[in-house]
BAMAR-497334 format. One line per 4 residues: number of its first residue (from 1); their letters; for each residue x, y negated, z of C-alpha. Coordinates in nm, 2 decimals. Example, Ala and Ser with C-alpha at 12.3 -4.5 7.8 and 13.67 -1.06 7.14 Angstrom:
<sites>
1> as> 1.23 0.45 0.78 | 1.37 0.11 0.71
</sites>
This chain:
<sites>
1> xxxx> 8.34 -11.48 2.28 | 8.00 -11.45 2.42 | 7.67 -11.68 2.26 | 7.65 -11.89 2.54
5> xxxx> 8.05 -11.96 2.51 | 8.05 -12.02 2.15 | 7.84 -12.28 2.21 | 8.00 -12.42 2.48
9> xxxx> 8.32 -12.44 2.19 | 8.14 -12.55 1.96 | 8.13 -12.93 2.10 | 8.51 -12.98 2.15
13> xxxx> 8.56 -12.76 1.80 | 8.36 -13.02 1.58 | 8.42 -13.30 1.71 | 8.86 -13.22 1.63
17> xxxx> 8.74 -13.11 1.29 | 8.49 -13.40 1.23 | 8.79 -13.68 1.35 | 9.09 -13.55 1.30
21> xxxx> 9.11 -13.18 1.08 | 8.87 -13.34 0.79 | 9.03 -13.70 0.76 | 9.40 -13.52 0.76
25> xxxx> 9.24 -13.31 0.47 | 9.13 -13.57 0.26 | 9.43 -13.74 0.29 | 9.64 -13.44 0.22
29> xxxx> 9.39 -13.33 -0.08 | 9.40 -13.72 -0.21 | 9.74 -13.75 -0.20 | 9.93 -13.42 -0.33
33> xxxx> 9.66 -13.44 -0.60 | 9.82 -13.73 -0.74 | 9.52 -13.98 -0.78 | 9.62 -14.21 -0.47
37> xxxx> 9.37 -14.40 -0.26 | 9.10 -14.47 -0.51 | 9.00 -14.13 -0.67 | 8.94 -13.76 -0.55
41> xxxx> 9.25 -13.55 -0.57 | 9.29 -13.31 -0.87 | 9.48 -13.03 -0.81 | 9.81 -12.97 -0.71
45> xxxx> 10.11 -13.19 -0.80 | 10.41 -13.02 -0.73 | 10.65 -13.21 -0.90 | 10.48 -13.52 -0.75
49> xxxx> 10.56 -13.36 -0.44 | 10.92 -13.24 -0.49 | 11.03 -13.58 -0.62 | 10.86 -13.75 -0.29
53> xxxx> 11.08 -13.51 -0.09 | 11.41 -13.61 -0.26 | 11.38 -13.91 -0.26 | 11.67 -14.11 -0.02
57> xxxx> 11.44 -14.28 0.15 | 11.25 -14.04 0.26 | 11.55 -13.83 0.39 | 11.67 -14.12 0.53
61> xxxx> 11.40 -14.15 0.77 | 11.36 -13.79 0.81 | 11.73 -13.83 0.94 | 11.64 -14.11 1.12
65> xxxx> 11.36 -13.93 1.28 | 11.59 -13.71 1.43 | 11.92 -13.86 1.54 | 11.66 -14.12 1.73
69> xxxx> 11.49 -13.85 1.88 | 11.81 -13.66 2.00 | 11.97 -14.00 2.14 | 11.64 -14.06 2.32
73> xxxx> 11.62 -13.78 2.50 | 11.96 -13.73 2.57 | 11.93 -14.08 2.71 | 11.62 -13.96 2.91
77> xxxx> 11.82 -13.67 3.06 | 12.10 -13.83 3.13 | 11.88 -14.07 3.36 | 11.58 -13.89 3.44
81> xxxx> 11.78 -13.59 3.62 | 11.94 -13.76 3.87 | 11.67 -13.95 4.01 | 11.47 -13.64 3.98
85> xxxx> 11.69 -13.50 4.29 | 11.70 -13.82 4.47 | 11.28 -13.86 4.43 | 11.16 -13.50 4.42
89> xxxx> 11.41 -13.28 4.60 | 11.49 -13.59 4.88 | 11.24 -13.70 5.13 | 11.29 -14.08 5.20
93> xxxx> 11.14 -14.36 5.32 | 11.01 -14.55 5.00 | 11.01 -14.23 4.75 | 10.67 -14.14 4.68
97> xxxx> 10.61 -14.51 4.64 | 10.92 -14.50 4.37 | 10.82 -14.18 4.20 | 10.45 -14.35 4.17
101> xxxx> 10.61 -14.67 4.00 | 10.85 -14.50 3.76 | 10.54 -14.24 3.64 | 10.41 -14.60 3.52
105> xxxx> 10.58 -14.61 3.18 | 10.42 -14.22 3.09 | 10.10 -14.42 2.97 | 10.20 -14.74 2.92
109> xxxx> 10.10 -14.88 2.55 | 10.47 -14.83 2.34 | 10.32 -15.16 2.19 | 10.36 -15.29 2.54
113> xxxx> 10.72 -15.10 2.52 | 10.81 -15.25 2.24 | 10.74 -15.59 2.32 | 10.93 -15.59 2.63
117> xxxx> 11.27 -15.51 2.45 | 11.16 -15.79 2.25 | 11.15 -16.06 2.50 | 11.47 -15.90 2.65
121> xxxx> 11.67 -15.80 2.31 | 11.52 -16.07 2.09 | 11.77 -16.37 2.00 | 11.59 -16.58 2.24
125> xxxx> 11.62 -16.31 2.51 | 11.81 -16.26 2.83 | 12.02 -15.98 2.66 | 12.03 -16.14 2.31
129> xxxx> 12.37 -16.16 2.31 | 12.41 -15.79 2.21 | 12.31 -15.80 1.93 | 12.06 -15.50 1.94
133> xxxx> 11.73 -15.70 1.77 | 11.62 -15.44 1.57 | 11.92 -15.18 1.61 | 11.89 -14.83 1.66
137> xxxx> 12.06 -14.90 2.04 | 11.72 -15.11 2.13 | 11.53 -14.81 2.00 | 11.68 -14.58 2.19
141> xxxx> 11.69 -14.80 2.47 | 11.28 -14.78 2.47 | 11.22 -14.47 2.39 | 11.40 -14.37 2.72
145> xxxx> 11.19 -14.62 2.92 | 10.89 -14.46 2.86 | 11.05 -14.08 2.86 | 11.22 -14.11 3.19
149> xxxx> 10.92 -14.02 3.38 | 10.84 -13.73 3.15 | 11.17 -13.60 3.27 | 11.06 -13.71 3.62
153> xxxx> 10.77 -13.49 3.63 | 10.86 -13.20 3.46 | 11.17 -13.13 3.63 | 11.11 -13.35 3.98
157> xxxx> 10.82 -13.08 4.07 | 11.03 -12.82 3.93 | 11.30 -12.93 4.17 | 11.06 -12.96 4.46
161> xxxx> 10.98 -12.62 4.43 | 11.30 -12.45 4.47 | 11.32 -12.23 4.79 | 11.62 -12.49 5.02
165> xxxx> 11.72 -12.11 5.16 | 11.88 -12.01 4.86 | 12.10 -12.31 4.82 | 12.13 -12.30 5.21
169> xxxx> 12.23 -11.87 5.20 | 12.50 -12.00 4.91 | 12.68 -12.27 5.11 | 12.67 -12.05 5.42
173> xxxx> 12.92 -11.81 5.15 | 13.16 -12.07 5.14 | 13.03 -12.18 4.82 | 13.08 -12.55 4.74
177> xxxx> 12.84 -12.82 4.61 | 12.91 -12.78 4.30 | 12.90 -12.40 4.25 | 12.55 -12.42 4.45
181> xxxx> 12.44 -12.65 4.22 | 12.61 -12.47 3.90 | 12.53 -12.12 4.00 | 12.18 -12.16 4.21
185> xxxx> 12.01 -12.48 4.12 | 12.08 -12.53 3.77 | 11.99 -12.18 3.64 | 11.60 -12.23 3.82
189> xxxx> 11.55 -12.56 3.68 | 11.69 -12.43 3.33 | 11.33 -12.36 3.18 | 11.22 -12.69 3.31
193> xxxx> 11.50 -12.94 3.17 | 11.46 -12.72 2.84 | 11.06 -12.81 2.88 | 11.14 -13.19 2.93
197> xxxx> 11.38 -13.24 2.67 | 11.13 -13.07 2.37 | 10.84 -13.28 2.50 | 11.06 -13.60 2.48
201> xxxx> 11.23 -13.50 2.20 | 10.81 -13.49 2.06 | 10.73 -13.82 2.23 | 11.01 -13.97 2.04
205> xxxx> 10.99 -13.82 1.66 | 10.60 -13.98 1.67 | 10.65 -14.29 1.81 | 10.58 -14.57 1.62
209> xxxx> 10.46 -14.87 1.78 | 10.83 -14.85 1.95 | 10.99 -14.83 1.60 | 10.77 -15.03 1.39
213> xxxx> 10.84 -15.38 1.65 | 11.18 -15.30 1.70 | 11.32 -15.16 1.41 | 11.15 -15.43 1.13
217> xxxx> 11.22 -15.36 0.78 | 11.59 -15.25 0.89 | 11.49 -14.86 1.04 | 11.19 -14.62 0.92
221> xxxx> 11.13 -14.31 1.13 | 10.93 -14.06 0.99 | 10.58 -14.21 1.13 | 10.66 -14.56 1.01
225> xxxx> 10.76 -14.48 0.64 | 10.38 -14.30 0.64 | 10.26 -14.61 0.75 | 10.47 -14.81 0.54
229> xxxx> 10.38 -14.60 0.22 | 10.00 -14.64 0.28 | 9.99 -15.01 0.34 | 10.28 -15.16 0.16
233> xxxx> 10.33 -14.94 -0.14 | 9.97 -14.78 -0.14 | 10.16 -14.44 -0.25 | 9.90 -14.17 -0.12
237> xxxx> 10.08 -13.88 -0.23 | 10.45 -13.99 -0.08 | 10.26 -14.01 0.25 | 10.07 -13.67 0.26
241> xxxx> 10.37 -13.52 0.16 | 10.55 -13.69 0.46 | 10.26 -13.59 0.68 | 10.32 -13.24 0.58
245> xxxx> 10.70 -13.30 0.67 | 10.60 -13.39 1.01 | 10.36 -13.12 1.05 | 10.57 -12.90 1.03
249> xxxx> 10.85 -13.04 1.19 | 10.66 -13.08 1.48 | 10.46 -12.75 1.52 | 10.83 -12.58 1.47
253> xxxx> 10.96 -12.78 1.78 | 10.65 -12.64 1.94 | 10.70 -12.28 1.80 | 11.06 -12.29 1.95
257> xxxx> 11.01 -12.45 2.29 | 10.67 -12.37 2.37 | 10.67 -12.79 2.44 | 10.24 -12.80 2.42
261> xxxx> 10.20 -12.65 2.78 | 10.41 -12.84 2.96 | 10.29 -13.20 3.03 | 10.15 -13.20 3.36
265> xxxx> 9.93 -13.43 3.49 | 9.95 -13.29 3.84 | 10.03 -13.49 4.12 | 10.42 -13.60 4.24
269> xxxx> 10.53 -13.30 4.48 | 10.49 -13.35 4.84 | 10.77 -13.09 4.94 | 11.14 -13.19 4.96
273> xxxx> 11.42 -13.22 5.24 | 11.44 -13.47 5.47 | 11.74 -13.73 5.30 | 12.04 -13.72 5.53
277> xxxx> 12.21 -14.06 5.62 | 12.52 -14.04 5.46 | 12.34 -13.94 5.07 | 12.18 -14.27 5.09
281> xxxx> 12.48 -14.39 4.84 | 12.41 -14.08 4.62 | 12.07 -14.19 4.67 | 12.13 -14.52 4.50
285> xxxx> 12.34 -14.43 4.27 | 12.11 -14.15 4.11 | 11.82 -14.40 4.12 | 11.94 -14.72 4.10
289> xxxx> 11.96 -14.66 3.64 | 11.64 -14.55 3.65 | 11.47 -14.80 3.82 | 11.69 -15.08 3.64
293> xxxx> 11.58 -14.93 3.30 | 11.26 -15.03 3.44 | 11.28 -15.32 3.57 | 11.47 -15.54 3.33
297> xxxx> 11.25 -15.54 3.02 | 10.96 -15.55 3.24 | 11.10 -15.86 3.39 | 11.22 -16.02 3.09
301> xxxx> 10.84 -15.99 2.95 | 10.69 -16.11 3.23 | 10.95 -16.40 3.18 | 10.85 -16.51 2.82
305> xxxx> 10.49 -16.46 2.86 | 10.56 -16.78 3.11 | 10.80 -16.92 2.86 | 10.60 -17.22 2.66
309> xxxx> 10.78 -17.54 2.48 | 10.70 -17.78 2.76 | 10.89 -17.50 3.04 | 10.71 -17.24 3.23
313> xxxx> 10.40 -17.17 3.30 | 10.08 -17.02 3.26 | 9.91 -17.19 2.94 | 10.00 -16.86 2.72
317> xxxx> 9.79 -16.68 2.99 | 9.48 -16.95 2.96 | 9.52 -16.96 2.59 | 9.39 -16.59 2.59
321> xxxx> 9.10 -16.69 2.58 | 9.06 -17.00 2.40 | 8.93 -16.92 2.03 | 9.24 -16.86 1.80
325> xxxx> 9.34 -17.02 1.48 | 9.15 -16.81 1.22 | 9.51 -16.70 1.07 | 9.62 -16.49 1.41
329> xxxx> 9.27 -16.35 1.53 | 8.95 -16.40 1.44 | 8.85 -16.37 1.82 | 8.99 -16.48 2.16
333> xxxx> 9.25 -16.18 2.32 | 8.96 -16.23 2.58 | 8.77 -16.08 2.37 | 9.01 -15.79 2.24
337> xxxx> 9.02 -15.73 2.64 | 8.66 -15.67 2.66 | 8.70 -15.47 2.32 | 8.98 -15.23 2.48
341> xxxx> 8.79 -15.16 2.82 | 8.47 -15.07 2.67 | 8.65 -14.81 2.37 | 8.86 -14.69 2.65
345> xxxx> 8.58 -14.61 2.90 | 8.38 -14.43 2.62 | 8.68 -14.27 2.56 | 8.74 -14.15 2.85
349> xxxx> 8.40 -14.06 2.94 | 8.48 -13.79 2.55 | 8.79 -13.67 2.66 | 8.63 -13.57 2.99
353> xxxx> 8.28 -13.43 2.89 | 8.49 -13.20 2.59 | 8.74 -13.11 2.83 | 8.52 -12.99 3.11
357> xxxx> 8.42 -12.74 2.81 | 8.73 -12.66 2.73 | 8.84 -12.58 3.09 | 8.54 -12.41 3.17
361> xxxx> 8.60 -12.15 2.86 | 8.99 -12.15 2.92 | 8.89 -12.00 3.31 | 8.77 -11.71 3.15
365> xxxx> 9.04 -11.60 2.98 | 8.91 -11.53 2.60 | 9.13 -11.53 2.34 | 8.89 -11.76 2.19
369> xxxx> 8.90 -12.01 2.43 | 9.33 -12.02 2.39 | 9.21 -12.06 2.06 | 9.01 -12.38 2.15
373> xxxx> 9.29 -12.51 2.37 | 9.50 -12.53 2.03 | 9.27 -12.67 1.82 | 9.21 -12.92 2.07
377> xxxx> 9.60 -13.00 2.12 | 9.64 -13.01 1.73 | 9.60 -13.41 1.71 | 9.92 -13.44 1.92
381> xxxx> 10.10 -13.32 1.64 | 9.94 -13.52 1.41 | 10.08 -13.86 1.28 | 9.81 -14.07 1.41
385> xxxx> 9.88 -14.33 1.10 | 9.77 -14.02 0.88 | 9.44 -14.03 1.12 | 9.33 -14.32 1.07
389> xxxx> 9.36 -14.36 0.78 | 9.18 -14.04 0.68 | 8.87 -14.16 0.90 | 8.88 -14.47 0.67
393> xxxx> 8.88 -14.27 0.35 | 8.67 -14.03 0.53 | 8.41 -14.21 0.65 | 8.41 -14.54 0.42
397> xxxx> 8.10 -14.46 0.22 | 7.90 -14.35 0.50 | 7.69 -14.51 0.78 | 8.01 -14.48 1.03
401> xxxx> 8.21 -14.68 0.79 | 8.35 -14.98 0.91 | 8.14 -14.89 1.29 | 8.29 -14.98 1.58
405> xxxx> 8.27 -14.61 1.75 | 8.55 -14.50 1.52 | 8.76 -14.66 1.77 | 8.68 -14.45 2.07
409> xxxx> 8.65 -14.15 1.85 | 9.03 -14.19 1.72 | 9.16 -14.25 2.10 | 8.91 -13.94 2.21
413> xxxx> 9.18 -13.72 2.04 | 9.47 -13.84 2.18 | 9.32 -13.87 2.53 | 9.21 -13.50 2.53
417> xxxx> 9.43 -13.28 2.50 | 9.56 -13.48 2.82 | 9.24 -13.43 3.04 | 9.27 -13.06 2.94
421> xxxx> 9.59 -13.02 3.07 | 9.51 -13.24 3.38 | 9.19 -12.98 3.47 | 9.30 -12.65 3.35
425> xxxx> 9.49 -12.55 3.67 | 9.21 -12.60 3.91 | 8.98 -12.45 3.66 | 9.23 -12.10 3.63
429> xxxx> 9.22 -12.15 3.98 | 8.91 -12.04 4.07 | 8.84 -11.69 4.20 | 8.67 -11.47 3.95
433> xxxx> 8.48 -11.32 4.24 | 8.31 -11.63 4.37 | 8.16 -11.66 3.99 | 8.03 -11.30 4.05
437> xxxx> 7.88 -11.34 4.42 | 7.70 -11.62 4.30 | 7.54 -11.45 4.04 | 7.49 -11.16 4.21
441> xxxx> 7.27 -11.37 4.44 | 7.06 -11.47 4.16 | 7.22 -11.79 4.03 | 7.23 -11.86 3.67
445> xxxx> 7.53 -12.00 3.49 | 7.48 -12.34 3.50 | 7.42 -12.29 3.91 | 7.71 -12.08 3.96
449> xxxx> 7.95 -12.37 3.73 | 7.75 -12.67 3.92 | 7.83 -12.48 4.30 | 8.17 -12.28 4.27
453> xxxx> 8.38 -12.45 3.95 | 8.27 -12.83 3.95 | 8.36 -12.81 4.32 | 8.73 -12.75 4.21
457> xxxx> 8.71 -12.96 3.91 | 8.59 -13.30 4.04 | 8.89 -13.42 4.23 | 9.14 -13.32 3.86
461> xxxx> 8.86 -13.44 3.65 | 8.88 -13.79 3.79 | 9.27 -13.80 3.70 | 9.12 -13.66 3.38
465> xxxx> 8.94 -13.96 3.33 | 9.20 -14.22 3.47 | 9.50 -14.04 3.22 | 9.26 -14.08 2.94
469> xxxx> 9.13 -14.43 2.98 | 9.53 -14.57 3.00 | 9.60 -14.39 2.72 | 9.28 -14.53 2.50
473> xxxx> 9.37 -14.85 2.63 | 9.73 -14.83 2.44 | 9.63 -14.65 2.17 | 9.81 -14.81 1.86
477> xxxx> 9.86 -14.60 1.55 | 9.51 -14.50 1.46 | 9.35 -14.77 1.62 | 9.56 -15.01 1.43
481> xxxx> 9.38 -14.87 1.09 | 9.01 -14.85 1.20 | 8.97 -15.15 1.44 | 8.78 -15.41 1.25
485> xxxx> 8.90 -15.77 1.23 | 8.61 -15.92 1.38 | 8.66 -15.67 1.66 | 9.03 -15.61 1.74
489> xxxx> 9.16 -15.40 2.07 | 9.42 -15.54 2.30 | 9.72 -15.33 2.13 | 9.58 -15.46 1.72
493> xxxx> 9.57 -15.84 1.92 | 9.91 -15.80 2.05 | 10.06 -15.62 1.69 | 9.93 -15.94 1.51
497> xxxx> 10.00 -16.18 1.71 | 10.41 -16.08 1.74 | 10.39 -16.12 1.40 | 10.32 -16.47 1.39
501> xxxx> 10.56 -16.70 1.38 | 10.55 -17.04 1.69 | 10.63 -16.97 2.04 | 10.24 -17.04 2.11
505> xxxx> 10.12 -16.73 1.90 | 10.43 -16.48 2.03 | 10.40 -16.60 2.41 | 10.03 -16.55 2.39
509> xxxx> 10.15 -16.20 2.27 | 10.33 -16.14 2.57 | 10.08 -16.25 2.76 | 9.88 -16.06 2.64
513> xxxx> 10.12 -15.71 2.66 | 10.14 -15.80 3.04 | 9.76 -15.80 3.11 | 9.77 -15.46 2.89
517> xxxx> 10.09 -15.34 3.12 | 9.90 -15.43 3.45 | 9.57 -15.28 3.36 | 9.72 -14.97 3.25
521> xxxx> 9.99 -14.96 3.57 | 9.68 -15.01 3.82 | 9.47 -14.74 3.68 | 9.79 -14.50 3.64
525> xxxx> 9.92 -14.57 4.04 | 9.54 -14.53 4.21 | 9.52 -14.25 4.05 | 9.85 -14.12 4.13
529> xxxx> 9.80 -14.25 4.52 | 9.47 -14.05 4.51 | 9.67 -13.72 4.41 | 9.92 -13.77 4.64
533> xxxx> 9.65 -13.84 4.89 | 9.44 -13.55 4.82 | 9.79 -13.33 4.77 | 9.90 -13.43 5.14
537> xxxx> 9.51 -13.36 5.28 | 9.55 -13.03 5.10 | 9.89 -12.91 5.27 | 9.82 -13.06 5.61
541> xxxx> 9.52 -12.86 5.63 | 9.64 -12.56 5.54 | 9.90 -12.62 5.81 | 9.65 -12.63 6.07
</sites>
C-alpha cells in the first residue's frame, strides 16, 4: 500500500482498534486471567476456562443459541421467499410501495421488536391467550419479523435479475411450472438463499435486545448469558470465555458461507414482469404472511401505547415528556429523544467520513485495503455486550470515562461496516481510466477523488448516512452499558422503563418504542424512495 493510502487507513484502522479491538482485549485479558472486574489479569487460567466451558448453563445457551437461530431463519425463509417472487420478480400496482414497507423492520431497534411481541404476546395482549410470554415460539416469532426483509433483499434482487427468456425457452419445451422453477429458477437463486439464510442465521445468534425482553429469566442465548454474567454475577472470566465462544462461532459461519459480503444496502430492483390477472391470488397468498407478520405486532404496540387505566388515549404519549419519578429515569423520554438524534447524527456523520476512506482504498484494489474492509467489519462479529463493557473498563480511569461521546463511538461501529457496504459498489464502479485522464491532465489526488469518484459516491453516501443514523438510533447492547443515567438514549429509556412495574411506566414505554419505530421507518422509507427514484432516473435514461 502506497504512503498516501496508509494514511488514508490509518483513520478507519484506529478508530476499530481504539473502540472495539482494545476494549475486547481487556476484557478477554481480565477475564481468562482470573482476577474479574477489579484487578489486571494475570496470566492464563485454563482450568478457569475449561470449567466455564462445561458448565450446563453455558451449553445450555450455546444450545440455545443455535436451535433459535435455525428456527428463525427457517422461519424467515419460509416467509421471505415467497413474497420475494410476488415483490421482486412481479410488477404490480402497489409493490414497490410494499417492498419499501417490509425493508422497514431491517433497521428497526430489536428493542422496538421486542416490545411489540410484548404488547401482542404479553398476558394483557391481543394474542395472550397462547401462552408464548417469554417462550421460545415469541422468539422466534421476532426474530423473523425483523429477518424477513433480509431475505427480501437478498434474494428479491437476486430474483429480479434472472433473464425471464430462460424460464420462457423452458416452458416453450413443454416443461411445467414446477420443473421451471425446480430445474431453472431455483438453481440461480441457490447462492442467494444460501447468502440470506447465513446472514439471518448471524442476525439471530447476536440478537439480544429480542431475547433479553422476551425470553426473561426463562431463556439465555449466548449474548444474554455474557450480559448476564457481567452484571448479575460479575464473573469476568465466564464471560470472556463466552465471548471467545462466540467469536468463533461466528467468524466460522462467516468462513463457511462467506455471510460478511452479502448485506446490500442497494436499492429494491426496478426490473420484474408485468403481474398477470389471474396470479393476483398467488399474489396474496405469497404476500399476504409477510405483511401480517408485520402488521400485527406493530398494531398491537401502537394499541397499548394508547392503552392507559382511564381507556385510550394519548396521555402515555404526553407523559414523555413530563419529568419522571426519579426511580424510572432521571430525565424526561423527551429528553432521551433529543439524546438519540444527536448520538445518532454524529454517528452517522463517523460511519460516513471512515467509510468514504474505506471505499476510496477498496476502489483500488490492494490487498491492503480488503484488509481494512475486514477489520472494519470485525465489530459485527463481536458481542456488542462484550464492547461496552470493555470501553467501560477501558476507558474508566481516563478523561473519556463516563463522556457522553462513548455513545456515538460504540454505535460508529455497528453503523460502519453498513455505510461501507452501502458505497463500495459505486466506488468499484468507477473506471480506472477516468482516475488516470485526470491526472494526466495535471490534477492531484484530492482533485481527481473530489471531480471523478465523489461524483459517484454522493447519491450511495447519502443512504450511507440514512442506514447508519437508523441503526445508531436503535443501538441497544453497547449503548445499554456506556449511556450514563443522567443522559439515557431512547432504546436505555425504553429497556428501563419495561422494566417497571404500573401501566403508566410500561405504556410510556410503548410510547416511547413507537416514536423510536416511526423515526427510524421515516428515515429508512425516504431513503429507500430516493433509491428507487434515482434507480428508475438511472434506467429510463439509459433507455433513451
Amino acid at each position: 500500500m502506497r504512503p498516501a493510502r496508509l494514511l488514508l487507513a490509518l483513520a478507519p484502522a484506529a478508530f476499530v482498534a481504539a473502540f472495539a479491538l482494545y476494549p475486547v482485549g481487556v476484557v478477554l485479558v481480565r477475564g481468562l486471567g482470573g482476577d474479574g472486574l477489579g484487578g489486571e489479569g494475570s496470566g492464563l487460567d485454563l482450568a478457569g476456562t475449561l470449567a466455564v466451558l462445561t458448565e450446563p448453563r453455558t451449553l445450555r445457551a450455546m444450545w440455545t443459541t443455535v436451535y433459535l437461530s435455525l428456527a428463525g431463519t427457517a422461519v424467515s425463509l419460509l416467509l421471505g421467499l415467497p413474497a420475494a417472487w410476488a415483490l421482486y420478480r412481479l410488477r404490480w400496482p402497489g409493490a414497490r410501495t410494499l417492498r419499501s414497507v417490509l425493508s422497514v423492520p431491517f433497521v428497526l431497534p430489536t428493542i422496538v421488536v421486542a416490545a411489540a411481541f410484548t404488547a401482542l404476546l404479553g398476558s394483557s395482549g391481543p394474542m395472550g391467550w397462547l401462552g408464548w410470554d417469554q417462550s421460545p415460539a415469541a422468539i422466534v416469532a421476532a426474530l423473523a419479523f425483523y429477518n424477513v426483509s433480509v431475505v427480501l433483499r437478498v434474494v428479491g434482487t437476486a430474483w429480479a435479475g434472472i433473464d425471464p427468456r430462460r424460464e420462457a425457452a423452458a416452458a416453450t419445451l413443454g416443461a411445467s411450472n414446477w420443473q421451471v422453477l425446480r430445474n431453472v429458477t431455483l438453481p440461480a437463486l441457490l447462492p442467494a438463499i444460501r447468502s440470506a439464510a447465513a446472514v439471518t442465521f448471524l442476525f439471530c445468534a447476536t440478537s439480544y435486545g429480542v431475547v433479553l425482553v422476551l425470553g426473561g429469566s426463562r431463556i439465555a442465548t449466548i449474548e444474554t448469558e455474557i450480559a448476564l454474567q457481567l452484571t448479575l454475577f460479575l464473573d469476568l472470566r465466564a464471560a470472556a470465555v463466552l465471548a471467545i465462544v462466540q467469536l468463533v462461532f461466528v467468524g466460522a459461519v462467516i468462513a463457511l458461507t462467506g455471510a460478511g459480503r452479502t448485506v446490500g444496502l442497494s436499492a429494491a430492483a426496478t426490473g420484474g414482469r408485468r403481474a398477470r390477472a389471474a396470479q393476483t391470488p398467488a399474489i396474496l397468498a405469497a404476500t399476504l404472511p409477510a405483511v401480517a407478520l408485520f402488521a400485527v405486532p406493530a398494531i398491537a404496540l401502537v394499541e397499548r401505547s394508547l392503552r392507559t387505566a382511564d381507556g385510550h388515549s394519548l396521555a402515555n404519549f404526553a407523559g414523555l415528556l413530563a419529568q419522571p419519578e426519579r426511580a424510572a429515569l432521571a430525565v424526561p423520554v423527551g429528553q432521551a429523544i433529543l439524546n438519540s438524534l444527536a448520538a445518532g447524527a454524529v454517528a452517522a456523520a463517523l460511519a460516513v467520513g471512515l467509510g468514504l476512506l474505506v471505499v476510496t482504498l477498496l476502489a483500488h484494489q490492494s490487498r491492503g485495503a480488503r484488509a481494512l474492509d475486514g477489520i472494519v467489519a470485525l465489530p459485527l462479529g463481536v458481542s456488542a455486550v462484550v464492547i461496552g463493557i470493555g470501553v467501560l473498563l477501558a476507558y474508566s480511569a481516563t478523561a473519556l470515562g463516563g463522556s457522553w461521546w462513548l455513545v456515538p463511538a460504540v454505535q460508529t461501529l455497528v453503523a460502519l461496516p453498513l455505510a461501507v457496504r452501502a458505497m463500495a459498489p459505486a466506488a468499484r464502479a468507477v473506471s480506472p481510466r477516468a482516475r488516470a485522464a485526470a491526472a494526466s491532465l495535471g490534477a492531484g489526488p484530492w482533485r481527481v477523488w473530489r471531480h471523478v469518484d465523489w461524483p459517484a459516491l454522493r447519491a450511495p453516501a447519502g443512504v450511507a448516512a440514512a442506514f447508519a443514523f437508523a441503526v445508531s438510533l436503535g443501538e441497544f447492547g453497547a449503548t445499554s452499558f456506556v449511556a450514563r443515567p443522567d443522559a439515557p438514549t431512547l432504546t436505555t429509556a425504553i429497556y428501563r422503563l419495561l422494566g417497571r412495574p404500573g401501566i403508566e411506566s410500561v405504556g410510556q414505554a410503548f410510547a416511547a418504542s413507537v416514536v423510536l419505530a416511526v423515526m427510524v421507518a421515516a428515515v429508512m422509507m425516504v431513503s429507500e424512495r430516493a433509491a428507487s427514484a434515482r434507480a428508475l432516473e438511472r434506467e429510463w435514461g439509459g433507455r433513451a
